[in-house]
C-alpha positions as a Markdown table, in Angstrom:
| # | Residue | x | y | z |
|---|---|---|---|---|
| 1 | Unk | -140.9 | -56.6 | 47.8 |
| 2 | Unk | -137.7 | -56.2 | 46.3 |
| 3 | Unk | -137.8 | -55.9 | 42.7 |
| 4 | Unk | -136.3 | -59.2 | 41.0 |
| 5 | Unk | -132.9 | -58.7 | 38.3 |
| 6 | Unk | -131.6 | -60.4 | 36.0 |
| 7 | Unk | -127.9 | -60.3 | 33.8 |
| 8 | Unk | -128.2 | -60.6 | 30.5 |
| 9 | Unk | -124.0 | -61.9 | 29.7 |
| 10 | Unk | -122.4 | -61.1 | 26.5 |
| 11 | Unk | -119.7 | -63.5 | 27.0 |
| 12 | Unk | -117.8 | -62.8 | 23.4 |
| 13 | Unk | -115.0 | -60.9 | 23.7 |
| 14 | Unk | -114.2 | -61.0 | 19.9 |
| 15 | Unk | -113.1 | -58.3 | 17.5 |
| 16 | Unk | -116.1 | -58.6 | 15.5 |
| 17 | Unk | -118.3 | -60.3 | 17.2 |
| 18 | Unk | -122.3 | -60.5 | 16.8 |
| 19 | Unk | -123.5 | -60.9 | 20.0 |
| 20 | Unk | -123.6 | -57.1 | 20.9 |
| 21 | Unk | -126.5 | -56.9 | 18.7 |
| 22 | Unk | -128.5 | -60.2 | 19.9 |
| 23 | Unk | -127.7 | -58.7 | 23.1 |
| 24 | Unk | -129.0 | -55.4 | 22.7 |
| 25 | Unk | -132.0 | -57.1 | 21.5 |
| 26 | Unk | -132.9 | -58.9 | 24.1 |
| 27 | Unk | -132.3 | -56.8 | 26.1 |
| 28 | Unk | -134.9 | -54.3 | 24.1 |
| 29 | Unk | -137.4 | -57.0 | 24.5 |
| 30 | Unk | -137.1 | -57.9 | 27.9 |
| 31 | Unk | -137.2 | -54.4 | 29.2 |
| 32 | Unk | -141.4 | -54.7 | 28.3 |
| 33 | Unk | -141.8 | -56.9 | 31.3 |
| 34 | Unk | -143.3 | -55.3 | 34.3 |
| 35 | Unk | -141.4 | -55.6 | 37.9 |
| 36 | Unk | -138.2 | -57.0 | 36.4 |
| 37 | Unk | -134.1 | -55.3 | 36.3 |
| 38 | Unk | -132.5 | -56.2 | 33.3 |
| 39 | Unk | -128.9 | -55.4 | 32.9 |
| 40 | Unk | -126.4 | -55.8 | 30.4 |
| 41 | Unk | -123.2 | -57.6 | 31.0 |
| 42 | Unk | -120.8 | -57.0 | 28.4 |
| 43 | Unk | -117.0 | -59.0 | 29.0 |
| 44 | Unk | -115.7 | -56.9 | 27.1 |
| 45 | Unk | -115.8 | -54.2 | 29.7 |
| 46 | Unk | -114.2 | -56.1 | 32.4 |
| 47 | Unk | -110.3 | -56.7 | 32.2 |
| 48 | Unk | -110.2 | -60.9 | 31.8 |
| 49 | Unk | -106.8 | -62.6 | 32.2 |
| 50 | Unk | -106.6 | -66.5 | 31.1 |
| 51 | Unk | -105.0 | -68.3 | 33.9 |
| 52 | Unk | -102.8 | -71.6 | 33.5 |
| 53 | Unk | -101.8 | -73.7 | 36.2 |
């Protein structure tokens, strides 16, 4: 059976922005569950451009 993951997004691309540690965090606690992938999606490490129409 392939093993299930799941993304945990930190969307905030702020300077100084709070999420990083909520992140981690859950992260830290979901990492106890058995037969579960988490990996942590950080925005910040993807280069976003806003798009207008």
């Amino acid at each position: 059976m392939t093993e299930l993951r799941i993304g945990i997004i930190l969307a905030s691309i702020r300077p100084g922005r709070n999420g990083k540690a909520v992140a981690d965090w859950v992260l830290e606690q979901a990492q106890d569950r058995d037969g579960v992938k988490y990996e942590l999606i950080d925005l910040l490490d993807y280069p976003l451009q806003a798009r207008c129409s």
